[in-house]
N, C-alpha and C positions, 0 to 999 in steps of 0.2 A: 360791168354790172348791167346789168337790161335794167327796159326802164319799168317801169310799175305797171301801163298798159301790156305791157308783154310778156311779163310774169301774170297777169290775170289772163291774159290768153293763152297762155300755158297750161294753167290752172283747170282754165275753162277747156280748153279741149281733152287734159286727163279727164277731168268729171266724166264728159260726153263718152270716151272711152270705154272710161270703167264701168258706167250704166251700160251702154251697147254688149260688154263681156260679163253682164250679171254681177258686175263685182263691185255688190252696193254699199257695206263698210267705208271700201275703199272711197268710193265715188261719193259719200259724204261727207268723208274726211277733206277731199276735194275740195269741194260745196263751201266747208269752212274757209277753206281757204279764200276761195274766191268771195267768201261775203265779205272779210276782212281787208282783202285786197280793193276789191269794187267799194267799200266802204271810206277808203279813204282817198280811195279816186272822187269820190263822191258820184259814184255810181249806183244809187239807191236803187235804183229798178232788179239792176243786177243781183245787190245785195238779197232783196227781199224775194224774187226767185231763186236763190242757192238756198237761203232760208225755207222754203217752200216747198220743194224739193227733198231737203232733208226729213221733215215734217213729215211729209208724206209717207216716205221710208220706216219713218223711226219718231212717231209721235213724243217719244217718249224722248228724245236726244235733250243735251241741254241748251240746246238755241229756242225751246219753247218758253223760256223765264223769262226772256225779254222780246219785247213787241218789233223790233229789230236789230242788226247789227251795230247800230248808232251809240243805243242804248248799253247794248252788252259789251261792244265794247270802254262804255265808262265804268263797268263796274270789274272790283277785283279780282272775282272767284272768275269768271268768264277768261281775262285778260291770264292768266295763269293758264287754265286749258289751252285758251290760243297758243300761247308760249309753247306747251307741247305738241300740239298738229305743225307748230311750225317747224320744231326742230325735227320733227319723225318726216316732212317732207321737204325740207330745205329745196333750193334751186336744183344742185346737182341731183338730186333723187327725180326728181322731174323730169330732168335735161336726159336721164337717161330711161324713165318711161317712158318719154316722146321716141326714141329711139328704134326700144324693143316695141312699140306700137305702129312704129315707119309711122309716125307722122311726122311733116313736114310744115314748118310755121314759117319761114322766111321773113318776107320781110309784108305779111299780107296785113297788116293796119293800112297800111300806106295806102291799101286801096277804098277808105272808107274813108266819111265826113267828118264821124264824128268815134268816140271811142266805144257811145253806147249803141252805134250800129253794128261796129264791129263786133263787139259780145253778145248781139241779138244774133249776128252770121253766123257767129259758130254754134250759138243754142239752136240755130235753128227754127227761129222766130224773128218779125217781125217787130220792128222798134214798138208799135201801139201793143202789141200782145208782152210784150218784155214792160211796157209803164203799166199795163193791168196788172202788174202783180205788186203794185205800190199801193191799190185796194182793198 
């Protein structure tokens, strides 16, 4: 089983994917994923840009009921959805987007200090621009 950081960089590079091929359903079904993951890394910055992100897309989604993943996830009706993005993307569905997208994850944490540099890499931002979205 991978560990948590590497199912969130999983996560996080389908997202990135699936945004770069327009394929934005998809890529906020992602998002949840990754808030929920980064959420109990305790990765808040993370969490609140995937939350962001979606928002953006889809004002309307149901991650606007709670002011963050923290929050929704303590409450019931959220933690149920979650339950379903989980099981509609499980690891193996991932492992083989990664696949048919050639992308290649290795073993690239390893090169990074911390876990929240490393999900700022693959967003494509920089650690200060990844803590402003905690604002």
């Amino acid at each position: 089983m991978s560990k948590p950081i590497e199912l969130l960089g999983i996560y996080l590079h389908l997202a990135v994917e699936c945004e770069r091929r327009l394929r934005m359903l998809e890529r906020d079904k992602l998002f949840v994923m990754v808030g929920i993951i980064s959420t109990q890394l305790d990765l808040l910055s993370v969490a609140a840009y995937a939350r962001r992100r979606i928002l953006e897309h889809n004002p309307g989604h149901m991650v606007r009921r709670w002011p963050d993943f923290r929050t929704a996830l303590a409450d019931p009706d959220f933690c149920h959805f979650a339950r379903q993005v989980q099981r509609r993307h499980p690891l193996e569905k991932a492992e083989g987007l990664l696949q048919q997208f050639e992308i290649e994850v290795g073993n690239e944490r390893d090169a990074y200090y911390t876990d929240e540099e490393y999900a700022a890499s693959i967003l494509a931002l920089s650690v200060e621009e990844l803590r402003d979205q905690m604002e």
